[in-house]
C-alpha positions as a Markdown table, in Angstrom:
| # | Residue | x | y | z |
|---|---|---|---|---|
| 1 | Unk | -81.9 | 54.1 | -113.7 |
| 2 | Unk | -80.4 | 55.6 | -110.6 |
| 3 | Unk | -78.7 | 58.7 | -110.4 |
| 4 | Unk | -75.7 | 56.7 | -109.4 |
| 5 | Unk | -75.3 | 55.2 | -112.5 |
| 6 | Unk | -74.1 | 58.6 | -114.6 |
| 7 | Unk | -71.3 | 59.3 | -111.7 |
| 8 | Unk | -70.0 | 55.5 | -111.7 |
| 9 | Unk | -70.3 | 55.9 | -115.9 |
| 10 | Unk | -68.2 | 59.1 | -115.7 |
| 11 | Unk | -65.7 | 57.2 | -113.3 |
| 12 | Unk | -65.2 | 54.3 | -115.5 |
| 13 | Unk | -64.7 | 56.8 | -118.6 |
| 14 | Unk | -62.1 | 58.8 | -116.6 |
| 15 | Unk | -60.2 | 55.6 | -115.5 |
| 16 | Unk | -60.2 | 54.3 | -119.5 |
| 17 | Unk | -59.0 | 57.3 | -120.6 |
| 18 | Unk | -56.1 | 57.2 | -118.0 |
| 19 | Unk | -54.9 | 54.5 | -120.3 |
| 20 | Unk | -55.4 | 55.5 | -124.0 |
| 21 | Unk | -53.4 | 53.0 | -125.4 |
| 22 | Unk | -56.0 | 50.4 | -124.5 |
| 23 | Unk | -59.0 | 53.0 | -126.3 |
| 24 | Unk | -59.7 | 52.5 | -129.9 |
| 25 | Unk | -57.7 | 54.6 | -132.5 |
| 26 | Unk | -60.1 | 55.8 | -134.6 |
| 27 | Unk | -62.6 | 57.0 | -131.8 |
| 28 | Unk | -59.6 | 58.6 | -130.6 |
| 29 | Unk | -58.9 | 60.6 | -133.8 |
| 30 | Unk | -62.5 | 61.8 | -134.6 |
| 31 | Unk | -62.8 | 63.3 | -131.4 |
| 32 | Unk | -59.6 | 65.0 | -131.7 |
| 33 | Unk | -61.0 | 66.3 | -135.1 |
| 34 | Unk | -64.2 | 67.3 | -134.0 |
| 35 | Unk | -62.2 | 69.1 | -130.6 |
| 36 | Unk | -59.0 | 70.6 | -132.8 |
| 37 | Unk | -59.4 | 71.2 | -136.3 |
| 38 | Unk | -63.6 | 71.9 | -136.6 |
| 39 | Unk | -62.9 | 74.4 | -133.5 |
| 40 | Unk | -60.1 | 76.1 | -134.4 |
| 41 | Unk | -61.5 | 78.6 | -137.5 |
| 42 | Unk | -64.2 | 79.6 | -134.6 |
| 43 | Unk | -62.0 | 79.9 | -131.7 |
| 44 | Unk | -59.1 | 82.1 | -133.8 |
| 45 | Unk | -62.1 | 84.4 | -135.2 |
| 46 | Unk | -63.3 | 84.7 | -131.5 |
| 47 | Unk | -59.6 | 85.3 | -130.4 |
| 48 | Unk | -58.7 | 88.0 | -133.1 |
| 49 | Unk | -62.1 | 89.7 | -132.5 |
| 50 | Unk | -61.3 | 90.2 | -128.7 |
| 51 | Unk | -57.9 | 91.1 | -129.0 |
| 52 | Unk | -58.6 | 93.7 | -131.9 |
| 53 | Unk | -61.2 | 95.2 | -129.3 |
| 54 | Unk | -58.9 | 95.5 | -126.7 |
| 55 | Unk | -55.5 | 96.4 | -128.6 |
| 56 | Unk | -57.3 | 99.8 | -129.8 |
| 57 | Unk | -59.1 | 101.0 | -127.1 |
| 58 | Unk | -55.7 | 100.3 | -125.4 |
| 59 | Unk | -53.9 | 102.2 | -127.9 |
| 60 | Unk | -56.2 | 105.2 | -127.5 |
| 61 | Unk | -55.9 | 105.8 | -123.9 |
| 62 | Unk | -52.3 | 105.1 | -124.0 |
| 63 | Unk | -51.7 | 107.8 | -126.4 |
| 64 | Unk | -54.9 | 110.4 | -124.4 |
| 65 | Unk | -52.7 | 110.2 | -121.5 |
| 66 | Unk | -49.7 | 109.4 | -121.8 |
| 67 | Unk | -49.2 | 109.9 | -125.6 |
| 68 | Unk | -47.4 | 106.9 | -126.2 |
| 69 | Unk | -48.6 | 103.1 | -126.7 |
| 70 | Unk | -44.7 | 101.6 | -126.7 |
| 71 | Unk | -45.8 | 99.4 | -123.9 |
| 72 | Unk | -49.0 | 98.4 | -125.4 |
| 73 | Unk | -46.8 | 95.0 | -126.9 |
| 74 | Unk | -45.2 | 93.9 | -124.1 |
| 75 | Unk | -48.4 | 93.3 | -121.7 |
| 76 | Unk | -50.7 | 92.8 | -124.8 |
| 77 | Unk | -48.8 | 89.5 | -125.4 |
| 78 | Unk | -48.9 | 88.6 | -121.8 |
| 79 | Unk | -52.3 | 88.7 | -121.9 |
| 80 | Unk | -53.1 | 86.6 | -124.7 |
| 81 | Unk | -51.0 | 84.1 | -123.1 |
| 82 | Unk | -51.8 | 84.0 | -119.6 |
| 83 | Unk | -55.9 | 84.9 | -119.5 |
| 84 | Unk | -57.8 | 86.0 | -122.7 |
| 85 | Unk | -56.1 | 82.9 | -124.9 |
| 86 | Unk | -57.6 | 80.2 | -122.5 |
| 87 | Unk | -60.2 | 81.5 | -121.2 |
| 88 | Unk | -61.6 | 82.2 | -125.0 |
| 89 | Unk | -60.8 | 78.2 | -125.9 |
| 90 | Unk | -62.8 | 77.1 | -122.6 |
| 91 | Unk | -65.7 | 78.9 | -123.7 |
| 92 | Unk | -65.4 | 78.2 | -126.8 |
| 93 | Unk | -65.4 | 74.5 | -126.5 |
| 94 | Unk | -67.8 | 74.7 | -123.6 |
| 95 | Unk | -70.5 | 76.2 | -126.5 |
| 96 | Unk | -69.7 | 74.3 | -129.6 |
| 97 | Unk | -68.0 | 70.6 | -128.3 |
| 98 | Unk | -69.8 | 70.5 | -124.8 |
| 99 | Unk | -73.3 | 71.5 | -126.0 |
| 100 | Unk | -72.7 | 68.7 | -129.0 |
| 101 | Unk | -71.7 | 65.8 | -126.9 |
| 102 | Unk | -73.9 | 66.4 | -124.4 |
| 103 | Unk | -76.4 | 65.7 | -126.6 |
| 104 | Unk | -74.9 | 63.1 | -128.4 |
| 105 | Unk | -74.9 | 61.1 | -124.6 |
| 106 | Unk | -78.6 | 62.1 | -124.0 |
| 107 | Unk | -79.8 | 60.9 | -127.3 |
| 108 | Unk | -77.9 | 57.4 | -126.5 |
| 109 | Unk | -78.9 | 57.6 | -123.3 |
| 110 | Unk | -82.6 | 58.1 | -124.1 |
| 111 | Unk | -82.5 | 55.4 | -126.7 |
| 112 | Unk | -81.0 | 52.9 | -124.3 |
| 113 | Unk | -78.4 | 52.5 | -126.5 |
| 114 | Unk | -75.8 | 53.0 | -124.3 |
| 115 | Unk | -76.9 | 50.1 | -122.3 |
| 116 | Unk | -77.5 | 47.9 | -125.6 |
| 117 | Unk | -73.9 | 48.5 | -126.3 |
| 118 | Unk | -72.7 | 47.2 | -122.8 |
| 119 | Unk | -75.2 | 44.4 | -122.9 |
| 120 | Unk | -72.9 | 43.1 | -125.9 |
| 121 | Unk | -69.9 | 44.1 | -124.7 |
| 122 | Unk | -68.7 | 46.9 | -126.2 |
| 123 | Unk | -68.2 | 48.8 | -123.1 |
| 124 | Unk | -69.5 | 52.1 | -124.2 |
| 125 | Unk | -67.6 | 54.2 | -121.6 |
| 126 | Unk | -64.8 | 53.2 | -123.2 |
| 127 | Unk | -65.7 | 53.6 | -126.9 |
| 128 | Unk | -67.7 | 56.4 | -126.5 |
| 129 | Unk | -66.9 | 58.4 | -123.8 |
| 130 | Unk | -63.4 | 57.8 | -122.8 |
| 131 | Unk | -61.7 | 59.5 | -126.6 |
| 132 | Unk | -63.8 | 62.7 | -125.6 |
| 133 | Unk | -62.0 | 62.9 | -122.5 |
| 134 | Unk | -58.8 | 62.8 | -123.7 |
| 135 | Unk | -59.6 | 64.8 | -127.3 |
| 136 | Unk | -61.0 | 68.1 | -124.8 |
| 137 | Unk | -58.0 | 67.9 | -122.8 |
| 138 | Unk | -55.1 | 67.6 | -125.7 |
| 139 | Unk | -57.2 | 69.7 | -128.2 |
| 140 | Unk | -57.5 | 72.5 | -125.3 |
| 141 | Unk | -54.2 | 72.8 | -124.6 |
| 142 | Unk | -53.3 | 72.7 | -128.2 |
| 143 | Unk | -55.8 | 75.1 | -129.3 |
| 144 | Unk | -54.5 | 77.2 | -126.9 |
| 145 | Unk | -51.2 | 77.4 | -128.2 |
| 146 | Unk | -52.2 | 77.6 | -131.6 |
| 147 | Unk | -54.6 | 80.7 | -131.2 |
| 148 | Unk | -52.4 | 83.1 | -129.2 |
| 149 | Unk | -50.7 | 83.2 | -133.2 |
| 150 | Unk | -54.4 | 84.8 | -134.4 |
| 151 | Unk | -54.3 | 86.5 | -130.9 |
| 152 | Unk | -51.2 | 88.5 | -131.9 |
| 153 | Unk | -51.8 | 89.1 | -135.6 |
| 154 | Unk | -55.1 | 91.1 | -134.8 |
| 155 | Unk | -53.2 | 93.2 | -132.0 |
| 156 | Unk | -50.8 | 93.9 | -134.7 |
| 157 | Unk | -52.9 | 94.6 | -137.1 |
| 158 | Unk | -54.7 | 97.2 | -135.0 |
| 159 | Unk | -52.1 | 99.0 | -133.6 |
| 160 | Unk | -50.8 | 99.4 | -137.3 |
| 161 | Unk | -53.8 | 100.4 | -139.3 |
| 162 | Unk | -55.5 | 102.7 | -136.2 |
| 163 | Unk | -52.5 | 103.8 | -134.5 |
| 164 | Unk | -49.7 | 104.1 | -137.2 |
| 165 | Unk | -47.5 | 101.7 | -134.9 |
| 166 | Unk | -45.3 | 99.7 | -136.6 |
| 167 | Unk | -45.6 | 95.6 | -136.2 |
| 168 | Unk | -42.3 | 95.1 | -135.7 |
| 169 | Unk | -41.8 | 97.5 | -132.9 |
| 170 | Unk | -45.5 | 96.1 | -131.5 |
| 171 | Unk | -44.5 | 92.4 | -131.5 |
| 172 | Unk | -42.0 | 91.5 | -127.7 |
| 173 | Unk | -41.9 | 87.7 | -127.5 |
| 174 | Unk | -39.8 | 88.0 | -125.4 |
| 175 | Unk | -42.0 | 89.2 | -122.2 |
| 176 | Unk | -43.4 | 85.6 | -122.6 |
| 177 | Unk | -42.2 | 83.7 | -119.3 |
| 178 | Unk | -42.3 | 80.2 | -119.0 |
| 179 | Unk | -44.7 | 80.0 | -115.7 |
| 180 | Unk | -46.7 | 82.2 | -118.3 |
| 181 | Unk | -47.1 | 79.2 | -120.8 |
| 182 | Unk | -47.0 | 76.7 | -117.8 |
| 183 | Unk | -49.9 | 78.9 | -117.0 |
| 184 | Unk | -51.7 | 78.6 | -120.2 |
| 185 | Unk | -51.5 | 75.0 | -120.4 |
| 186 | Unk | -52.7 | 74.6 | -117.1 |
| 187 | Unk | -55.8 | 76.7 | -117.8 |
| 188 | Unk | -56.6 | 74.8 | -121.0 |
| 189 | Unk | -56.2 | 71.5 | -120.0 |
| 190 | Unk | -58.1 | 72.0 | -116.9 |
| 191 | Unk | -61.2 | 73.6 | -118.4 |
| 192 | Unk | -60.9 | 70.8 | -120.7 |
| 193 | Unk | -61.3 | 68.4 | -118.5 |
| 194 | Unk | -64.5 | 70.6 | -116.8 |
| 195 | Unk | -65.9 | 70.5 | -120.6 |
| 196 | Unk | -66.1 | 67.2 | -120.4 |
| 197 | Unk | -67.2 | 66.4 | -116.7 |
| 198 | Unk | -70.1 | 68.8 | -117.4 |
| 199 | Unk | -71.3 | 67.1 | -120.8 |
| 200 | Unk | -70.9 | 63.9 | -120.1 |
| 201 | Unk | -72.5 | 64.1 | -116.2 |
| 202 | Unk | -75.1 | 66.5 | -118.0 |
| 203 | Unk | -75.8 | 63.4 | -121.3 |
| 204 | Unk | -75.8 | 60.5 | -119.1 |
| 205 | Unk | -78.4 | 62.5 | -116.5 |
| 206 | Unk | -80.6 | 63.0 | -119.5 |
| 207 | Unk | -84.3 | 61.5 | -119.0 |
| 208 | Unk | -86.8 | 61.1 | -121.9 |
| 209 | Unk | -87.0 | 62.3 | -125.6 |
| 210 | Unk | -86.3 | 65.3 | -127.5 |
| 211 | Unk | -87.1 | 67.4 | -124.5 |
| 212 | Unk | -84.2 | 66.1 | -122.4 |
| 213 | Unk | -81.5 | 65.7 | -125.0 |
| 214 | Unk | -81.9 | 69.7 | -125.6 |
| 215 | Unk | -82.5 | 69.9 | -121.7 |
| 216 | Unk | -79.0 | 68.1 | -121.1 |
| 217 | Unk | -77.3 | 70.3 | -123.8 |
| 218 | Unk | -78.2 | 73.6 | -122.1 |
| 219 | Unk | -77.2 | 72.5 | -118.6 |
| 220 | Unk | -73.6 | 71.3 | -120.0 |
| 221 | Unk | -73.1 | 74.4 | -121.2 |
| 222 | Unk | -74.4 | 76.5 | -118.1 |
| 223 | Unk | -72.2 | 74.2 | -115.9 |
| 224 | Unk | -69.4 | 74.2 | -118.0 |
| 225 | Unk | -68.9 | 77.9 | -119.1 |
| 226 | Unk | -69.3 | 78.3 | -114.8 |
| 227 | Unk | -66.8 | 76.0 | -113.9 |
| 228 | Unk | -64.5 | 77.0 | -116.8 |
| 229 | Unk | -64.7 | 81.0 | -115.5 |
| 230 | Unk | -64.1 | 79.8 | -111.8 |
| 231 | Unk | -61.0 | 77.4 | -112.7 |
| 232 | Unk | -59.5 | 80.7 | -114.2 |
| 233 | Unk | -60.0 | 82.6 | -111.3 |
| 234 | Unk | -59.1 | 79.8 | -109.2 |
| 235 | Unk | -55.6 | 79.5 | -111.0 |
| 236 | Unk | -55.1 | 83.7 | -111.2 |
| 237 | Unk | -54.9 | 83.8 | -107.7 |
| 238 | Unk | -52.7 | 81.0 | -107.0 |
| 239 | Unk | -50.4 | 82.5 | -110.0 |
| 240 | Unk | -50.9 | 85.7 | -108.1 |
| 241 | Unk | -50.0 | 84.4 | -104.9 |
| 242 | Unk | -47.2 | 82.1 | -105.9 |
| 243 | Unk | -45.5 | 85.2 | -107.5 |
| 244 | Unk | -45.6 | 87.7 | -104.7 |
| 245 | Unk | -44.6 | 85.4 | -102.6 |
């Protein structure tokens, strides 16, 4: 098979899932299980364990010199939402969901199954690989929003029990800004869609048996944890820019 074959594959996946309507339900919702619910208890730990981390080594340079951690909240929250929040979810899912369907699509791929099922018809770019698109790029975004809750809770938490700082005087939704969540959504749904591009190009590349299907799996998640830390670079600096401007 020609290495043209995975790219024009990946195009006609992209195009089906730019209608989802026309995509089978249920393939729709057991990717968006397998994305959202299956990912969320390891993407909050993940979240909680980084944001305890940095809330109390915060907290104890705040108070070595300056001797106060009042404005620990306020930027704490901000950065939850705009950088450690996404960028935790992209890698994340770039480990547990683009690893897994990576090899999913190398295993069909190797087995000629794929080409079986469009043989008969049953147009496996839609069926298949089309739901994954659109599960990585909803489930990211709402993953996102979902884990700055566990994101907050462990900053809380910290500052309480290793600081004596009270929750309530810790917690400031209000420095949230909108660009800031326009920001996170962004993020998410574009390393989403990198997740995916990365496993599926990575699957569909795969060449024959066992080797390759743990071959494929490994290079999705190389490419996509790379592509997910540039995209957030990428988007920092136009933030950046677009601000001071």
């Amino acid at each position: 098979m020609s290495v043209g074959v995975p790219v024009a594959t990946l195009a006609s996946a992209v195009g089906a899932a730019l209608t989802p309507w026309r995509l089978p339900v249920g393939a729709l919702l057991r990717r968006l299980d397998e994305v959202v619910p299956r990912s969320l208890p390891l993407v909050a730990v993940t979240v909680a364990a980084v944001g305890c981390a940095l809330a109390d080594q915060a907290a104890r340079q705040a108070l070595r010199l300056l001797g106060d951690t009042s404005f620990i909240g306020p930027e704490y929250i901000v950065l939850g939402v705009e950088e450690f929040g996404p960028l935790v979810v992209a890698l994340t899912l770039s480990q547990r969901v683009g690893a897994g369907f990576a090899a999913e699509l190398a295993t069909l791929q190797t087995e000629d199954t794929l080409d079986a099922m469009a043989l008969f018809g049953e147009r496996p770019a839609a069926r298949v690989i089309a739901p994954m698109a659109i599960a990585l790029v909803v489930g990211a975004v709402a993953l996102g929003l979902c884990v700055f809750v566990a994101w907050e809770l462990a900053g809380m938490a910290t500052l309480w029990l290793r600081s004596g700082v009270s929750p309530f005087t810790f917690f400031h939704p209000e420095a949230i800004r909108g660009d800031g969540v326009v920001l996170l959504v962004l993020k998410c749904a574009a390393s989403g869609a990198m997740v995916f591009v990365a496993s599926t190009r990575a699957g569909l590349a795969a060449r024959g048996g066992a080797v390759a299907v743990g071959r494929a799996a490994t290079n999705a998640v190389v490419t996509a944890v790379l592509g997910c830390l540039l995209i957030s670079v990428a988007f920092d600096i136009a933030w950046f820019l677009g601000r001071s401007s």
